[in-house]
N, C-alpha and C positions, 0 to 999 in steps of 0.2 A: 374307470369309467367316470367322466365328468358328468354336474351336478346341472340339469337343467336349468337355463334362464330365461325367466319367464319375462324379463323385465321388455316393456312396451308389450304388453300382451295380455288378455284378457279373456275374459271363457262368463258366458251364461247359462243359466238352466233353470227349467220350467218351474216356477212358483207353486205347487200346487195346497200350499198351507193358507188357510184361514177362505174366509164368506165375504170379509169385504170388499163390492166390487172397486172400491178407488185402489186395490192391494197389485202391484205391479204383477204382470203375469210373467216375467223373467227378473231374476235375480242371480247375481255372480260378484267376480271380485276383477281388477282391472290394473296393471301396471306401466305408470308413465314417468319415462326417465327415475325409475329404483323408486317413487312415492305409489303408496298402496291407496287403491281407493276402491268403495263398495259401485256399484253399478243397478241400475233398476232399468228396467224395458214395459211398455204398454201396448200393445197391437193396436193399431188408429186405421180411423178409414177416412182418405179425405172428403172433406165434403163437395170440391170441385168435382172429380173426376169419378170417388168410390175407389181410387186405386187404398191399398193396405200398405201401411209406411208405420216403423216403428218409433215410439217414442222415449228419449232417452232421460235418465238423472243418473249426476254424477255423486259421490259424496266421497272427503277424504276420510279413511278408514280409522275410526277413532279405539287406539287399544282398551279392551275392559280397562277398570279400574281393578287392582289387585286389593285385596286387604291386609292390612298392615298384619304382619304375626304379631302373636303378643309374647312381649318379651319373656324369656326364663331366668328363672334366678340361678344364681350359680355362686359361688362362695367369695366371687369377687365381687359382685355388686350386689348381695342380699339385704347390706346396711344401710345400700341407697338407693332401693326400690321404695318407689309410691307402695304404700298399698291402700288400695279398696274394698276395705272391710268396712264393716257397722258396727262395729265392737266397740259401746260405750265407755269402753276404759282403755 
């Protein structure tokens, strides 16, 4: 069985976290040409007419930052590790 591709394709869903009203009421995730990007929606009414028209933000999906591991000493490099002690001697 092959591996869905999602690429040019995009999906939202209902916001229903947090009170404030400026907070998008859909949020999803969005693929264009294999680049990932987060997506936001706001429900608008125009003012012309009162028809309901959605309003869109794009953003490119920025990966977390990872935290560095902290190194292990091992018997090859324990002569030339920093270390960060406060041992006045």
């Amino acid at each position: 069985m092959s591996e869905y591709d999602n690429t040019n394709r995009g999906v939202l869903f209902k916001n229903n976290q947090g009170d404030n009203p400026k907070r998008p009421q859909y949020r999803g995730s969005l693929n264009v040409n294999g680049a990932d990007f987060n997506i936001s929606a706001w429900i608008k009414e125009s003012r012309k007419d009162g028809s309901k028209f959605m309003s869109l933000s794009v953003e490119p999906k920025r990966d977390k930052p990872v935290a560095p591991k902290p190194k292990q000493l091992t018997e090859d490099n324990w002569a030339t590790a920093e270390l960060n002690d406060d041992m006045p001697f």
